[in-house]
KEBA-36443 format. One record per residue (C-alpha): residue number from 1; x, y, z; chain. Coordinates in pm, whole numbers. Layout:
KEBA-36443
[node NUM, [X, Y, Z], A]
...
//
This chain:
KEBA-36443
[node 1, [0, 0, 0], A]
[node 2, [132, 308, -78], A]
[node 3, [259, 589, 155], A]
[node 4, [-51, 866, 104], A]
[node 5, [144, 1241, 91], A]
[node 6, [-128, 1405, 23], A]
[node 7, [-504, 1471, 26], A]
[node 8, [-738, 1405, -265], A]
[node 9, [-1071, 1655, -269], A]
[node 10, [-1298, 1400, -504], A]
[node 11, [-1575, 1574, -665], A]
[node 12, [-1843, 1356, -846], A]
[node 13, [-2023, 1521, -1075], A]
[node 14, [-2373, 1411, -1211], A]
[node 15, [-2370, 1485, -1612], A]
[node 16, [-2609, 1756, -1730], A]
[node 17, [-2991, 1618, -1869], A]
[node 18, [-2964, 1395, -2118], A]
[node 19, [-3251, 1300, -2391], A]
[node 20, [-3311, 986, -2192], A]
[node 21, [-3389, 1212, -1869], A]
[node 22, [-3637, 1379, -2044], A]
[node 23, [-3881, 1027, -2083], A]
[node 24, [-3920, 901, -1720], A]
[node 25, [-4177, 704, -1818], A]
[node 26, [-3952, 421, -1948], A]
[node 27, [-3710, 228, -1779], A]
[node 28, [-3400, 266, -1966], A]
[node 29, [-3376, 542, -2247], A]
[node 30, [-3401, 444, -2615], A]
[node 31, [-3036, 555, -2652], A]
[node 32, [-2735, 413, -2407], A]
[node 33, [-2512, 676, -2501], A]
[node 34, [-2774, 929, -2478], A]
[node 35, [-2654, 1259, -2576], A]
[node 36, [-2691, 1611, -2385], A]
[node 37, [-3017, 1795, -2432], A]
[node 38, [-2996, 2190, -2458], A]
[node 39, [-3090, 2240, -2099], A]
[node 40, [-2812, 1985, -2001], A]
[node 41, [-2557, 2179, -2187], A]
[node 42, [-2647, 2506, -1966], A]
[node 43, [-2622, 2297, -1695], A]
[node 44, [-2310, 2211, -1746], A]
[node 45, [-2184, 2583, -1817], A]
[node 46, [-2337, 2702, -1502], A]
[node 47, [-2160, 2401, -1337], A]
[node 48, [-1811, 2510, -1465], A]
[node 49, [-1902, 2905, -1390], A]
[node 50, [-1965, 2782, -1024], A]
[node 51, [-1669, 2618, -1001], A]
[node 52, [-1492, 2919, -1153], A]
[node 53, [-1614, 3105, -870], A]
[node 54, [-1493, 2875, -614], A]
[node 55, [-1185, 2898, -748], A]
[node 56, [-1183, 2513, -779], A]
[node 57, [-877, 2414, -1019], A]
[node 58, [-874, 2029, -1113], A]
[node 59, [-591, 1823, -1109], A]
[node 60, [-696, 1510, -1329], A]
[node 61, [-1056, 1456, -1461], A]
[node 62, [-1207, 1107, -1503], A]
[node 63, [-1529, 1091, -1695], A]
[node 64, [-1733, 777, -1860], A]
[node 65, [-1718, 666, -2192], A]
[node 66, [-2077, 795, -2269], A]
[node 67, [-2131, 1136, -2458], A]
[node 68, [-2328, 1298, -2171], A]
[node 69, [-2047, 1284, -1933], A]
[node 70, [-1789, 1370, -2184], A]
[node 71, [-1927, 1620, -2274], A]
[node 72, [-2056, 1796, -1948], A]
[node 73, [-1705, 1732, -1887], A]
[node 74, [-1561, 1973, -2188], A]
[node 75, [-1820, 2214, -2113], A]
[node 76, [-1758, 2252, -1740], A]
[node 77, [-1377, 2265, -1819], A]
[node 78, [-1444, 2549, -2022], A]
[node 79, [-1594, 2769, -1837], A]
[node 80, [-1404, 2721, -1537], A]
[node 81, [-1047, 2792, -1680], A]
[node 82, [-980, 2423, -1651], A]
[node 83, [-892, 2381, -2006], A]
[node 84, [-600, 2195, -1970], A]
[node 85, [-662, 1876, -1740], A]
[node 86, [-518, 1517, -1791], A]
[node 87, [-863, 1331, -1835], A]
[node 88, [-916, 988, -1895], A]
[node 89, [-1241, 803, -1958], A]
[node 90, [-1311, 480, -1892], A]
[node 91, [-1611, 206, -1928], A]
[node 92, [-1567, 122, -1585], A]
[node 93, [-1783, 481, -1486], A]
[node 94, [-2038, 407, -1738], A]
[node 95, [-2423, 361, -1647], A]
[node 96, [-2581, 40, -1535], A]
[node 97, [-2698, -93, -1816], A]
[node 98, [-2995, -329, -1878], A]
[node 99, [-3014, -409, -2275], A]
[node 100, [-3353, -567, -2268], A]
[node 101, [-3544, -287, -2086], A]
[node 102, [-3431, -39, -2362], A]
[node 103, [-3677, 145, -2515], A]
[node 104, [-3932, -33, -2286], A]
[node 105, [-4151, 181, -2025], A]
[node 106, [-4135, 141, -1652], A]
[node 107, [-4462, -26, -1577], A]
[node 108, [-4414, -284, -1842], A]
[node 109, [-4101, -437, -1680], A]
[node 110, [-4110, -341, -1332], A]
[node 111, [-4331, -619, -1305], A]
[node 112, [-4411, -729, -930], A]
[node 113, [-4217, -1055, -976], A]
[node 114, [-3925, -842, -1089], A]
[node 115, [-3966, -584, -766], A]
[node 116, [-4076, -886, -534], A]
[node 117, [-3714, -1046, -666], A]
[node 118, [-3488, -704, -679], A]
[node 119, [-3686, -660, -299], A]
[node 120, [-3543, -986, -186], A]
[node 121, [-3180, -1002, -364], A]
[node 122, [-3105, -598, -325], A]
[node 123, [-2820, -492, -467], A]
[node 124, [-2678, -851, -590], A]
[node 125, [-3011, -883, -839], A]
[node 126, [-2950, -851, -1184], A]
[node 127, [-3260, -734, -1357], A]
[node 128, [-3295, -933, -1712], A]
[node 129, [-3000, -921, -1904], A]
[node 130, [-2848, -611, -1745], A]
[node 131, [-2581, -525, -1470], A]
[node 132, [-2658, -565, -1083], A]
[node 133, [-2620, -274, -840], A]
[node 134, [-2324, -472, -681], A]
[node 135, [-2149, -545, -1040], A]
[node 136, [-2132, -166, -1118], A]
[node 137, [-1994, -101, -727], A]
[node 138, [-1720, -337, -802], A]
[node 139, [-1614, -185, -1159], A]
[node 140, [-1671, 166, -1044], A]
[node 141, [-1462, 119, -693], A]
[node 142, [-1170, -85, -911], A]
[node 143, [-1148, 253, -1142], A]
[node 144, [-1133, 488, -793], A]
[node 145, [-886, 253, -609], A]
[node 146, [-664, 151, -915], A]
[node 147, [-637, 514, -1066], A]
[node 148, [-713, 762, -771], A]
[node 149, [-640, 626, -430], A]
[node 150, [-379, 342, -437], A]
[node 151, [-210, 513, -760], A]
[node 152, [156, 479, -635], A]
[node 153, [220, 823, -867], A]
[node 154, [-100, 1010, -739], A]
[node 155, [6, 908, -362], A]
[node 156, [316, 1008, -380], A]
[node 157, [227, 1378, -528], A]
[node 158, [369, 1612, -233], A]
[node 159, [60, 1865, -269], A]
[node 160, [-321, 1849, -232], A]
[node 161, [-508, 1749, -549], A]
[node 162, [-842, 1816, -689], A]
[node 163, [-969, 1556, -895], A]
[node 164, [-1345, 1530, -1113], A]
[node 165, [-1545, 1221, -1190], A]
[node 166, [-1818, 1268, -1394], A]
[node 167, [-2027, 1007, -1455], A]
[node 168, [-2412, 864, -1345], A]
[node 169, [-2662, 883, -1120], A]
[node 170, [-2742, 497, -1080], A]
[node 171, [-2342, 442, -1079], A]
[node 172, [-2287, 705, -820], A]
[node 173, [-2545, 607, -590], A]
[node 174, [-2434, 222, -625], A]
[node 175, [-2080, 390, -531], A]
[node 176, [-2159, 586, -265], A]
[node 177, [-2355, 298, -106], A]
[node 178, [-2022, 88, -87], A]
[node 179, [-1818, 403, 49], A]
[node 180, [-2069, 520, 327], A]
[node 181, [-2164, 174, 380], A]
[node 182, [-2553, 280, 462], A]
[node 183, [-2848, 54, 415], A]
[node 184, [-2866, -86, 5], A]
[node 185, [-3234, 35, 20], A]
[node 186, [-3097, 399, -31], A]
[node 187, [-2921, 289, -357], A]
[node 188, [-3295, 374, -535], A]
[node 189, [-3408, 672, -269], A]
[node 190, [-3056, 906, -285], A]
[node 191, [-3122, 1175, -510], A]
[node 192, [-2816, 1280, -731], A]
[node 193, [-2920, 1602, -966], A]
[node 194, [-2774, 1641, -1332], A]
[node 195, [-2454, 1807, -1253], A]
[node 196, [-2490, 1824, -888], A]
[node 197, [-2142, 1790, -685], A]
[node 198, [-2106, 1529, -449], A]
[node 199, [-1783, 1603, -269], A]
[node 200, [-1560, 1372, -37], A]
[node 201, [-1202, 1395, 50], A]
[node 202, [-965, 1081, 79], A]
[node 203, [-610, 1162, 338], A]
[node 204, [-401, 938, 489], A]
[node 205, [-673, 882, 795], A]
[node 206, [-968, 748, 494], A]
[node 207, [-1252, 919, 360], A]
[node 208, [-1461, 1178, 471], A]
[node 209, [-1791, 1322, 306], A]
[node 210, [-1804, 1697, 241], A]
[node 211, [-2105, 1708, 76], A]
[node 212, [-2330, 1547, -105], A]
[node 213, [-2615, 1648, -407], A]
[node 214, [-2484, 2012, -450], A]
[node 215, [-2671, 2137, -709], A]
[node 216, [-2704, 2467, -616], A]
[node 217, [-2549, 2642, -933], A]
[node 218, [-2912, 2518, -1116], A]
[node 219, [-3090, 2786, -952], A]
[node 220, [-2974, 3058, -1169], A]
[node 221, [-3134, 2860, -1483], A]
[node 222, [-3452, 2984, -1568], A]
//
């Protein structure tokens, strides 16, 4: 394990709406790699002005592979003088995904054998042919641990760092459940906003939360 020299400010950032966040009435979107809707792009800008404000400077950025988080990533970026940030993206933030319920609405799949079953099994039930709530923990917290906080380089960095992820509601609630280590039944109730900060910080005594659904920056949208 390496020696930790510094402190890591995490800040998890919901992308801005998407197309599929616009149809609540189905299950999964039509589109996976659902792109940014107009709103969502404001979103984002606001996002980076905040951060601007705050005087927030990233370090390294981690986004997912999928076009909404990209690109809330670029936008944010922009407009908060972050323009030139090592960034990586990686499958291992992406969405949980369940193929067969795309396209499909809510009460046509959410059948009561399938809540009666995801009731039972929690997190560990894998709903048709998608992902379980405990198979996207374990990718997600591989991609924090491996890259972030057992990084030999990033430990060993003699100065505080900031550092973005910008990913998914589903994947960041599934996260944060494994983190926090509260009761899987708040996987489904935590509310994350599009582009809302959740913010914890990681130094040589663990993790600590800072705070958690900021999305106070959305009030100056009309």
């Amino acid at each position: 394990m390496p020696l930790h020299k510094n402190e890591r400010n995490l800040y998890f950032i919901r992308h801005g709406e998407s197309e599929s966040n616009i149809l609540p009435e189905f299950a999964a979107g039509h589109n996976y790699d659902a792109p940014l809707t107009k709103l969502g792009e404001k979103q984002a800008k606001a996002l980076g002005e905040r951060l601007k404000e705050e005087k927030i400077q990233f370090d390294f950025v981690f986004t997912s592979q999928l076009v909404r988080a990209t690109k809330t990533a670029k936008i944010m970026l922009k407009h908060s003088n972050n323009n030139i940030v090592p960034t990586k993206n990686s499958e291992k933030l992406n969405e949980l995904e369940i193929p067969n319920w795309r396209g499909k609405k809510r009460r046509k799949v959410l059948t009561a054998d399938v809540e009666a079953s995801w009731g039972k099994n929690g997190k560990f039930y894998s709903p048709g042919d998608g992902e379980s709530e405990y198979e996207v923990q374990k990718r997600f917290s591989s991609l924090i641990d491996e890259e972030i906080i057992f990084n030999d380089k990033i430990s060993k960095i003699n100065s505080n760092l900031n550092i973005a992820i910008v990913a998914h509601g589903n994947a960041f609630r599934c996260y944060f459940q494994y983190l926090l280590e509260f009761d899987q039944s708040f996987i489904k109730k935590l509310q994350i906003d599009n582009t809302s900060i959740s913010e914890f910080r990681f130094d040589p005594n663990g993790w600590n939360l800072i705070r958690l659904n900021d999305s106070s920056h959305l009030k100056k949208i009309s």
